[in-house]
N, C-alpha and C positions, 0 to 999 in steps of 0.2 A: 334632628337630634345630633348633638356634637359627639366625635368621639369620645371625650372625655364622658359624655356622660352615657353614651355604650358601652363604655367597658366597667363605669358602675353597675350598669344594670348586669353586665355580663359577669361580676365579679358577688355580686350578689345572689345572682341565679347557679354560681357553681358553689356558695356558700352553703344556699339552700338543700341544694343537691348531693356535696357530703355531710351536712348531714344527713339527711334523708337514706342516706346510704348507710350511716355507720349506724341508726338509729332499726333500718332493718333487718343488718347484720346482726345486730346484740336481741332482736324482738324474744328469741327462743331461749333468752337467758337472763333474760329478768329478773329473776332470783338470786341472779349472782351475786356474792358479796362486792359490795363498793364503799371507799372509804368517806365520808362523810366531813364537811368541811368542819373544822374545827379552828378554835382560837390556838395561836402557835404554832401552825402550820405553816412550812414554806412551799411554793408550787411554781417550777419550772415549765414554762410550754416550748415547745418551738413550732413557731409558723411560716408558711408562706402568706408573704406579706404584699397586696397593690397598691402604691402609694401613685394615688392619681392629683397632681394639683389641680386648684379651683381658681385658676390664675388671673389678679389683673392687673397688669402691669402700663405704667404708661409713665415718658417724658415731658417734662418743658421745651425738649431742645429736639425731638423724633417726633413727628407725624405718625400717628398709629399706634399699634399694643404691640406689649412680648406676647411670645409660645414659649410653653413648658410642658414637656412630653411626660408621659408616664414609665413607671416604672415597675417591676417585678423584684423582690428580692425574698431572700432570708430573715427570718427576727428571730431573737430569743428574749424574752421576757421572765423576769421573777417575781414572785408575790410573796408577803407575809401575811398572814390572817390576825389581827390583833384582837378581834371576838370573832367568833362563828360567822357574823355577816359583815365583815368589814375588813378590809385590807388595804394594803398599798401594794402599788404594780409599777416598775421599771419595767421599758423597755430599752433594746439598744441595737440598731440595725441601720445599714447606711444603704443610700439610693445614691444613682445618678443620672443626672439629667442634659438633656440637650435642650438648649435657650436660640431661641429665634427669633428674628422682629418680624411682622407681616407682612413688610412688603420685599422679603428675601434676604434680610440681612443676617448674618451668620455670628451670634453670638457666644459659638462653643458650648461648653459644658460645664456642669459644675458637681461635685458629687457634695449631698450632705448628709451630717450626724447627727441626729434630731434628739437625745434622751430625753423620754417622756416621762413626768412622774407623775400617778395619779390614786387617787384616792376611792374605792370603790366600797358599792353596798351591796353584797349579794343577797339574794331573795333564796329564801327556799334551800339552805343551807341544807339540811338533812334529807335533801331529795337527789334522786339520779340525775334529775332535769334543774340545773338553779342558775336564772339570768341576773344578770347585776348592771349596776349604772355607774358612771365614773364621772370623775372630774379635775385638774391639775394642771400644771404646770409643764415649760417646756423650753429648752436650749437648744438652738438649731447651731451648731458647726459649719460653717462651708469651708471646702477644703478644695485642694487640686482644681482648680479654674484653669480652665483649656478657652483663650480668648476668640476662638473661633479667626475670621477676616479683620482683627481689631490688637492691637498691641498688648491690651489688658484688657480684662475687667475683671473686677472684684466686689463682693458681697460682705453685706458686714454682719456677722455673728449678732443674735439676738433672742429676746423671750419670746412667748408664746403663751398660749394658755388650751387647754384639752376638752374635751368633753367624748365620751364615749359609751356605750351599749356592747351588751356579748351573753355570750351562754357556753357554761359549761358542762357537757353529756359526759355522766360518769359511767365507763364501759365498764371497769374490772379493778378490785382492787382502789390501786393509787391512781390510775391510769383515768383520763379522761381526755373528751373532745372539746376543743373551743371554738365557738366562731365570734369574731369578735369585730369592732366596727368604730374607728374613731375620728374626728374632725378635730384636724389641730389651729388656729386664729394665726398666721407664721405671717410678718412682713422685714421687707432689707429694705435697705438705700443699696442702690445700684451704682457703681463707679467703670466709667469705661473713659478707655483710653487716661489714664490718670486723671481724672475727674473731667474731662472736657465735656461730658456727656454724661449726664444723671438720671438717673431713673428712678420709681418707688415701686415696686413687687410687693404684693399681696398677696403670698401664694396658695396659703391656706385648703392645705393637702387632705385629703381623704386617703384613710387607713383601712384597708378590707382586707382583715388576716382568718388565715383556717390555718388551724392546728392539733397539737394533742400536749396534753400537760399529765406532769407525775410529780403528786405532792408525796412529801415526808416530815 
């Protein structure tokens, strides 16, 4: 098992876990009042967010593949409900990454700004417990390229496309839990050393966010 896909399992297994937590916390209050998704509603979360890519990178002109490491950050996301089970969801939150070739070569870093926009169906709108499915659209930014042992290199801005799973546990109120899960399709053209050396990245990242959201 590669790391990359350890730290999905591990990032899913602490998913599980708060929930599991916040869902034993709330057991003895059940009856609490919770606001219920409605059409018109706007819903703020913020998560911790593991953006692990799914990377395959490979040259015409290098022997071997890139590495792209994972990441840990911050996200904030908003929603609109347009009916009771339907919304749109922006998010906006930057990683950065360290880029490496396999046989040692030192390709620096590059941080990106992915805005994801997608379109979602939730289920079970008038329940505490309501999981929903998504799907959209995506603009990846690269920014700040640290060339590593190499003069440059640089990534070229590009679409994407989303698909994503999640569940919102409503504890109190406006107040709720998310856990939430998305796989973004993300490729560049890679330029090193002012094009002497080209590459194609597929990096197509895995999204594993837990958070809490408060609609109004």
């Amino acid at each position: 098992m590669t790391f990359s896909h350890k730290l999905m399992l591990s990032a899913a297994v602490v998913a599980i876990f708060g929930a599991t937590m916040v869902a034993d916390s709330t057991a003895q209050a059940q009856t609490a009042e919770f606001k219920t998704k409605q059409a018109g509603d706007f819903l703020i979360r913020g998560r911790v967010l593991g953006v692990v890519p799914d990377e395959d990178i490979d040259s015409g002109t290098l022997a071997g593949e890139g590495e792209v490491d994972n990441d840990v950050i911050p996200e904030v996301d908003f929603s609109y409900f347009i009916t009771d089970n339907i919304a749109l969801e922006l998010i906006a939150g930057t990683s950065k990454h360290d880029v490496s070739w396999n046989d040692g070569k030192d390709l620096g870093s590059v941080r990106l700004l992915p805005p994801t926009l997608t379109a979602q169906y939730h289920f079970m709108a008038d329940q505490r417990f309501s999981p929903y499915i998504g799907a959209g659209i995506n603009y990846t930014f690269f920014y700040d390229s640290k060339p590593g042992q190499f003069n440059s290199v640089k990534y070229d801005d590009g679409f994407g496309y989303a698909f994503q799973a999640g569940f919102d546990y409503a504890i109190s109120g406006p107040w709720s839990l998310n856990v939430d899960v998305k796989k973004i399709y993300l490729d560049t053209d890679v330029s090193v050393n002012n094009g002497a050396v080209k590459a194609n990245a597929d990096l197509d990242p895995w999204l594993f966010g837990v958070g809490v959201g408060y609609r109004f």
